[in-house]
C-alpha positions as CSV (number, residue, x, y, z in Angstrom):
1,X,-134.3,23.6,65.1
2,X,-134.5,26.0,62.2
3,X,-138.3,24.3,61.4
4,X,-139.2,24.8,65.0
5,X,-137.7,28.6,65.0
6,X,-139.6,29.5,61.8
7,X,-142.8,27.9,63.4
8,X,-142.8,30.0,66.5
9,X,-141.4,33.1,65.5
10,X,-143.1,34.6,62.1
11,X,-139.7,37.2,62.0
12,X,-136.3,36.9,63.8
13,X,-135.2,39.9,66.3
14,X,-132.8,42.6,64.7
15,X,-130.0,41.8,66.3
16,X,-128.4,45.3,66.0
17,X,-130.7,46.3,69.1
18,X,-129.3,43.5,71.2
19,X,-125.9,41.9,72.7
20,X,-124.7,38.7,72.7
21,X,-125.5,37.9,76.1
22,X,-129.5,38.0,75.2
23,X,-131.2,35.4,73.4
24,X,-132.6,37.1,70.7
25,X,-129.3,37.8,69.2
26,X,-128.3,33.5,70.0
27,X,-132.1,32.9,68.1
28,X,-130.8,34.7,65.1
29,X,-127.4,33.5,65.3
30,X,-128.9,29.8,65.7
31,X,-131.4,30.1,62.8
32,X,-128.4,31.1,60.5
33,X,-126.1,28.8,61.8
34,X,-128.7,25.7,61.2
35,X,-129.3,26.7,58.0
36,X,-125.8,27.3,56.8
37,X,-125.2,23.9,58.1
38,X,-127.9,21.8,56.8
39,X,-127.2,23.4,53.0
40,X,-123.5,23.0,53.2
41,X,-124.1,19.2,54.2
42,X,-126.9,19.2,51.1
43,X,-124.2,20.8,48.9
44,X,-121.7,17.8,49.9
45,X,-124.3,15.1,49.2
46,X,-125.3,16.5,45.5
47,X,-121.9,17.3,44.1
48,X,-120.6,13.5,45.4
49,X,-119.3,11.2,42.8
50,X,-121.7,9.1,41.9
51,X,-124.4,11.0,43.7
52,X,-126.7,9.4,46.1
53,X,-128.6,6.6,44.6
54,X,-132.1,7.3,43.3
55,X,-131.4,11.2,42.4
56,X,-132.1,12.2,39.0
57,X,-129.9,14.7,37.2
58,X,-132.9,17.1,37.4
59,X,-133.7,16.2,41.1
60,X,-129.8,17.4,41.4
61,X,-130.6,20.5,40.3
62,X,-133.4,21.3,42.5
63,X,-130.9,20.4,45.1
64,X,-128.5,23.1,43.7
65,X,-131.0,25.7,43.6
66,X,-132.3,25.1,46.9
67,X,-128.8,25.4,48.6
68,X,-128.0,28.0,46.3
69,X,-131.3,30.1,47.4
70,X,-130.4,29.7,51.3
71,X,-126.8,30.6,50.5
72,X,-128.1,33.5,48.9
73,X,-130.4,34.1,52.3
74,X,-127.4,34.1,54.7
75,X,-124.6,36.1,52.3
76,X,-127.5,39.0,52.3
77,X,-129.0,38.8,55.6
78,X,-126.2,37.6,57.7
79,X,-123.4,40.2,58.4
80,X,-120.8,38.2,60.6
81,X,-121.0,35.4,57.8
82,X,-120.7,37.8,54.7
83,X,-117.9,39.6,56.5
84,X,-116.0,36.6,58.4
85,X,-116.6,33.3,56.7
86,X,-114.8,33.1,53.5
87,X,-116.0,29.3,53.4
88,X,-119.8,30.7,52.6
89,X,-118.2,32.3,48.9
90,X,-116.3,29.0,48.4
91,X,-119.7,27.1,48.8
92,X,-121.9,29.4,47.3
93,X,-119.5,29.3,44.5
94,X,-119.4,25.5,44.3
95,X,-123.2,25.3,44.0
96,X,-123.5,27.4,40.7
97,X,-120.2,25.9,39.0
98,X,-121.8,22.7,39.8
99,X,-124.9,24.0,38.5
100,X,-123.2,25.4,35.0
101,X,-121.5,21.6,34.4
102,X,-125.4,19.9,34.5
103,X,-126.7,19.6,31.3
104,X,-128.3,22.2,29.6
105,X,-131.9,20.5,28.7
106,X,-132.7,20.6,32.3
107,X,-135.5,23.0,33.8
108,X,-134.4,25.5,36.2
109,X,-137.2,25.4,38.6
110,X,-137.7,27.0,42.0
111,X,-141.5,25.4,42.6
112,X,-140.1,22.4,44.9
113,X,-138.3,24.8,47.3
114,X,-141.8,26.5,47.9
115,X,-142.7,23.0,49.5
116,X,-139.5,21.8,51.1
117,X,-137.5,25.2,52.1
118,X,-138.2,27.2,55.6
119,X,-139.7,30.4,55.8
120,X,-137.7,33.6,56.5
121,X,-139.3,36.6,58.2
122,X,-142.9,36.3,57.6
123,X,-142.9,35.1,54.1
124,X,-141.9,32.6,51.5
125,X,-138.2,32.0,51.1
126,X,-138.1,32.3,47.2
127,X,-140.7,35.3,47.3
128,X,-138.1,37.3,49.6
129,X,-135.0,36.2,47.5
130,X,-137.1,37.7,44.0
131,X,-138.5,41.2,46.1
132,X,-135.1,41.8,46.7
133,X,-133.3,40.9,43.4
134,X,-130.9,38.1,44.7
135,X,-132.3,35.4,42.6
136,X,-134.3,36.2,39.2
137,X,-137.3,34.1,39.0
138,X,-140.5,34.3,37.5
139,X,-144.2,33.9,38.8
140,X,-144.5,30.5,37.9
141,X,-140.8,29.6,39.4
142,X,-139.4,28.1,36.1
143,X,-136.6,30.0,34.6
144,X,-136.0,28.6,31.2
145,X,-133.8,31.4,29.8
146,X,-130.3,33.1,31.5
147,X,-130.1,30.8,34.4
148,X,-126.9,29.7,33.2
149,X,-125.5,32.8,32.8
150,X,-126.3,34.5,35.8
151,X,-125.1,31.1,37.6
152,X,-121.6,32.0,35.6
153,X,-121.4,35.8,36.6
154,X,-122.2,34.5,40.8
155,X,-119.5,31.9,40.4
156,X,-116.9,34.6,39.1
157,X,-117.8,37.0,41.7
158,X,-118.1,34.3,44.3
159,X,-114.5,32.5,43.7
160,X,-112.5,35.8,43.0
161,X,-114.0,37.5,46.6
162,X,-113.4,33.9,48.2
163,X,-109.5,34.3,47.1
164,X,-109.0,37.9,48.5
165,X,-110.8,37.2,51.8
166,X,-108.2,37.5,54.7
167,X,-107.8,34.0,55.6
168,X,-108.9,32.5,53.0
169,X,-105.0,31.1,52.1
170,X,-104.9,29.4,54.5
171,X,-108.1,27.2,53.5
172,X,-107.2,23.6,52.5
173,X,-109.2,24.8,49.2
174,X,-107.2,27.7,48.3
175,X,-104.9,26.8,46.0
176,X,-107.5,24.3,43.8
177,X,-110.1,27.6,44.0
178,X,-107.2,29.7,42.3
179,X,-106.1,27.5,39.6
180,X,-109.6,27.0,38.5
181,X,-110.7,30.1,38.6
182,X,-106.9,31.6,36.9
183,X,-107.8,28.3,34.1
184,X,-111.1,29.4,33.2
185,X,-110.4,33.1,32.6
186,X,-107.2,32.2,30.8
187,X,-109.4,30.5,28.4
188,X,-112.3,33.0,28.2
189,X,-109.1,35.4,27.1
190,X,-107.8,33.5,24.7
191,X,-111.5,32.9,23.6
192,X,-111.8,36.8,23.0
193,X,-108.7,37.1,21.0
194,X,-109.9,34.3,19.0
195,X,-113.2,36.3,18.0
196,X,-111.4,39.3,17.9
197,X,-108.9,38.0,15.5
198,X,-111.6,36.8,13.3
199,X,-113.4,39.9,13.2
């Protein structure tokens, strides 16, 4: 579907000019949808223990930025996800901790997703996400330094929104989210006072 809409249409309809009842705002609302789906099921398939036979550590990671990217897509471009669906932080978030734990001697690379990763309005996905600063690539796609950090600060952001998003307490999720996230700065605290303490 979301191949077949990118085909036909080179940019969705604004959907703040139409109702629900007309199908340009359903062919937007499709397009997200599909994608949203399709990366969330990509997500599941990477971060499986053991992962799917045949996939290397760095063809993991290619996965993780890709979903990563389109996660990126739909939290900027889609309003009733970014406002409503607390389960789009919680993956989003999932992708760059499981990014963060693969090791460090792997290549950050965006050049497969130029290939393998639909369109969005006109132009190239990961040309769209650099022109308006949600992912920090270079020219040649290969990030080689700050990958990990920036995947660090989206995580934090990510998880702590996720956990004050009404709702959200409710999620099966919640209450593994929380203890992670409250572990991790726990440690980065006492981490501080370790430095600070030496200084």
């Amino acid at each position: 579907v979301v191949y077949e809409l990118t085909r036909r249409f080179s940019t969705l309809p604004d959907i703040s000019k139409y109702t629900e009842a007309t199908w340009e705002w359903t062919l937007q609302r499709e397009y997200f949808d599909h994608v949203y789906e399709r990366s969330a099921h990509l997500l599941e398939l990477v971060i499986n223990d053991p992962p799917p036979s045949g996939l290397t550590p760095q063809d993991r990671l290619n996965l993780l930025v890709e979903v990563s990217a389109v996660f990126e897509l739909v939290l900027s471009q889609d309003a009733m996800k970014r406002e409503e669906d607390y389960g789009l932080y919680k993956n989003l978030g999932l992708a760059y901790m499981s990014m963060i734990k693969m090791d460090k001697t792997l290549i950050f690379d965006t050049s497969p997703l130029r290939d393998s990763v639909l369109s969005y309005q006109g132009t190239d996905l990961v040309e769209f996400l650099t022109e308006n600063g949600l992912f920090p690539i270079s020219e040649d796609g290969v990030w080689s330094d700050g990958w990990r950090e920036f995947a660090s600060e989206r995580w934090s952001f990510l998880w702590r929104t996720y956990l004050n998003m009404d709702g959200a307490e409710r999620d099966g999720s919640y209450s593994g989210v929380k203890n992670i996230v409250e572990a991790v700065f726990k440690q980065v605290g006492q981490d501080q006072q370790r430095r600070k303490n030496k200084d």
